[in-house]
C-alpha positions as CSV (number, residue, x, y, z in Angstrom):
1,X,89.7,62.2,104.9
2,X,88.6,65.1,106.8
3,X,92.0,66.2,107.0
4,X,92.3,66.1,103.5
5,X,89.2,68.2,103.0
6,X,90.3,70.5,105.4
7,X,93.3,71.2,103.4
8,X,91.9,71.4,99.8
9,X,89.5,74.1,101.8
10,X,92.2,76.3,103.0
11,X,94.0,75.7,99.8
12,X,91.0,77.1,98.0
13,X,90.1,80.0,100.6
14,X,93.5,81.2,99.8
15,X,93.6,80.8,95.6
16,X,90.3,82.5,96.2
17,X,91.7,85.5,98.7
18,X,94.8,86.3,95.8
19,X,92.4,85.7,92.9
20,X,89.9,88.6,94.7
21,X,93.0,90.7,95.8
22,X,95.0,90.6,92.2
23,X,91.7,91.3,90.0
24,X,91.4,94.3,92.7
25,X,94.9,95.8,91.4
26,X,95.1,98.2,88.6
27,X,94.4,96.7,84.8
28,X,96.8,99.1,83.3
29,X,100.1,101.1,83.8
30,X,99.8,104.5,82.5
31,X,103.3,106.9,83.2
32,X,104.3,109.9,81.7
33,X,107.0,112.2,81.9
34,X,108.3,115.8,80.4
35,X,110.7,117.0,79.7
36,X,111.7,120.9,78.1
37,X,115.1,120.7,75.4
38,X,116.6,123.3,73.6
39,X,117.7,122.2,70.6
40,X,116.6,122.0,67.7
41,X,113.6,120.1,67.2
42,X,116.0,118.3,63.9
43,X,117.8,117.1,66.8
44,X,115.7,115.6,69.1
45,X,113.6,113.6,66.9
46,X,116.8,111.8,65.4
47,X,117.7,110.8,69.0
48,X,113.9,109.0,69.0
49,X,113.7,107.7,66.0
50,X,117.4,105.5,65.6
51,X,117.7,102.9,68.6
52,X,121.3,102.8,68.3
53,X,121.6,106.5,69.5
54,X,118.7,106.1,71.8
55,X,121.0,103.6,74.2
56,X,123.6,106.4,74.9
57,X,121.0,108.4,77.0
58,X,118.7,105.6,78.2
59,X,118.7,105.2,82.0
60,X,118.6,101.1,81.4
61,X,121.9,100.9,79.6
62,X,123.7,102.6,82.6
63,X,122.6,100.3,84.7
64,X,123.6,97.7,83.0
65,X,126.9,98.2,80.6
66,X,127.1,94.8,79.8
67,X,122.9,94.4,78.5
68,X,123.7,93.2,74.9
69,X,121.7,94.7,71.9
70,X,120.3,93.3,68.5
71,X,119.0,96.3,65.7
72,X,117.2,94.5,62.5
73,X,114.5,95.9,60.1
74,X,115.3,99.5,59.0
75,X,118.3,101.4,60.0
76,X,115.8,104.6,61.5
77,X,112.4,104.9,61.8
78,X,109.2,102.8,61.4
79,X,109.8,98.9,60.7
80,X,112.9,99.4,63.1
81,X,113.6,96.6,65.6
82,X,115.9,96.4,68.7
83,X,116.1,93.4,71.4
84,X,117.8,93.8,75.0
85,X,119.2,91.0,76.6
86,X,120.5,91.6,80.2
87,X,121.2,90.0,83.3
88,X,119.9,92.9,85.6
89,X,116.7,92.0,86.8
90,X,114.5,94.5,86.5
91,X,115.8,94.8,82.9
92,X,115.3,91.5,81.6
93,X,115.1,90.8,78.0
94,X,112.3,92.1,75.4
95,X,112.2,93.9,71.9
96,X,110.5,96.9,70.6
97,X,109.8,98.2,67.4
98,X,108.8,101.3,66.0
99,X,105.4,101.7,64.3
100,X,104.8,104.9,63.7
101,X,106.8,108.2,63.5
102,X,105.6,111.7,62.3
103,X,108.6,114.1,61.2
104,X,109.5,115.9,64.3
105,X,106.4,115.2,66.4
106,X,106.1,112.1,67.2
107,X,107.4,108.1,67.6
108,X,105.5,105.6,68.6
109,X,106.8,101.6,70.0
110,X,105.4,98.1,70.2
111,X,107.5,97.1,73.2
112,X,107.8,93.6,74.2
113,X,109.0,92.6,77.7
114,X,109.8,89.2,78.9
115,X,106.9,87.9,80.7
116,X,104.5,91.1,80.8
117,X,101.8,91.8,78.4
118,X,102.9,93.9,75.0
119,X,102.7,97.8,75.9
120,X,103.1,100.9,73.7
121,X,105.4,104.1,74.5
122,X,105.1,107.4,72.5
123,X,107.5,110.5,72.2
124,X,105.6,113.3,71.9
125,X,107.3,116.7,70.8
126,X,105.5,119.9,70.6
127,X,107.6,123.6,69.9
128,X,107.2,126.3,72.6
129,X,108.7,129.5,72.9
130,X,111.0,128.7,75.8
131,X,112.4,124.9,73.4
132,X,111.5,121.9,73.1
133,X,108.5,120.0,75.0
134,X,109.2,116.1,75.1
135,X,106.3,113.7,77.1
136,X,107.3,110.5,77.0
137,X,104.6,108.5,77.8
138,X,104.1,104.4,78.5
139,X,101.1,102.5,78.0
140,X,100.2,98.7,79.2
141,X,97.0,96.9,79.4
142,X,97.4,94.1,81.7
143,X,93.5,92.5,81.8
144,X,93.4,89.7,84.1
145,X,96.4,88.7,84.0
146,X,97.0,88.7,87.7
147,X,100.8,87.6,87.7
148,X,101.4,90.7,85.1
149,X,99.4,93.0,87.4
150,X,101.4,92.1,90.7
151,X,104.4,92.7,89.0
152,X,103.5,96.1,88.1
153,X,103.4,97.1,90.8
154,X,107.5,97.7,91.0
155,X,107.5,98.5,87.3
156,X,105.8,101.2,87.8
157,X,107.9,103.0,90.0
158,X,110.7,101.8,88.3
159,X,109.9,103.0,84.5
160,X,109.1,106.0,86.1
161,X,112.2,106.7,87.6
162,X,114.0,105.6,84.6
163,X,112.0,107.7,82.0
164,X,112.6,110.8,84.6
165,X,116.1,109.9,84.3
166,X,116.7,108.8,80.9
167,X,114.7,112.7,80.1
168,X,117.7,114.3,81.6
169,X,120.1,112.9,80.4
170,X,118.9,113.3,76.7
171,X,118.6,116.9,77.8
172,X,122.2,117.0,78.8
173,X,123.3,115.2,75.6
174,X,121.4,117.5,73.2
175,X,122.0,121.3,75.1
């Protein structure tokens, strides 16, 4: 019996331990990255706003060439849908939708990805004298959700990397 107790106390030391060290982790990814295009801003936006364009510069789909797509809902713009399915990893499967756009200024997502909370991503354009400034910036709340927020961790670092390098390569499509 005592054996048994001992063991249900260890057990519970350690649930505790991770539950203390996991609500300790950050509640919410936050990245953003810039990047300055000339072109025109006509351009650009088109590239944001139709998801069938937007996988010919996205750093995900050169990772994986064989991540299979789905579009439904509108052709461009808001109320347009697309879902990933890949057997990369770190890619996974998810959707996103658009759910707002402004004319040249910004486009705004509802991305889903498989097993992580809902987050948002925004496009943000804004005209300066020397082109085009685009932030692309990702948003997710994770609450206490302590699997979601240990696996942030590496997404992190990885969207971060990917929206540096999916920037560029937009940059090198559109100039």
């Amino acid at each position: 019996m005592k054996i048994l107790f001992r063991g249900l106390l260890v057990i519970s030391s350690l649930l505790l331990v991770f539950l203390i060290a996991g609500m300790m982790l950050p509640e919410k990814i936050e990245i953003e990255s810039t990047v300055i295009i000339n072109t025109p801003v006509e351009n650009l936006y088109v590239q944001l706003n139709d998801y069938k364009t937007t996988t010919k510069w996205s750093g995900w789909a050169n990772k994986d060439k064989n991540v299979e797509y789905k579009y439904e809902g509108e052709a461009t713009g808001v109320g347009a849908i697309m879902h990933w399915r890949s057997q990369f990893g770190t890619i996974g499967h998810g959707s996103q939708k658009i759910i707002e756009a402004e004319k040249n200024k910004t486009v705004k997502n509802i991305v889903a990805i498989s097993g992580m909370p809902r987050a948002y991503t925004i496009f943000k354009i804004k005209n300066l004298d020397k082109g085009i400034e685009l932030t692309w910036r990702f948003d997710m709340q994770l609450g206490y959700n302590i699997p979601a927020r240990i696996k942030a961790l590496s997404m992190k670092n990885e969207i971060k990397e990917h929206y540096s390098q999916s920037l560029q390569r937009l940059k090198i499509t559109l100039e």
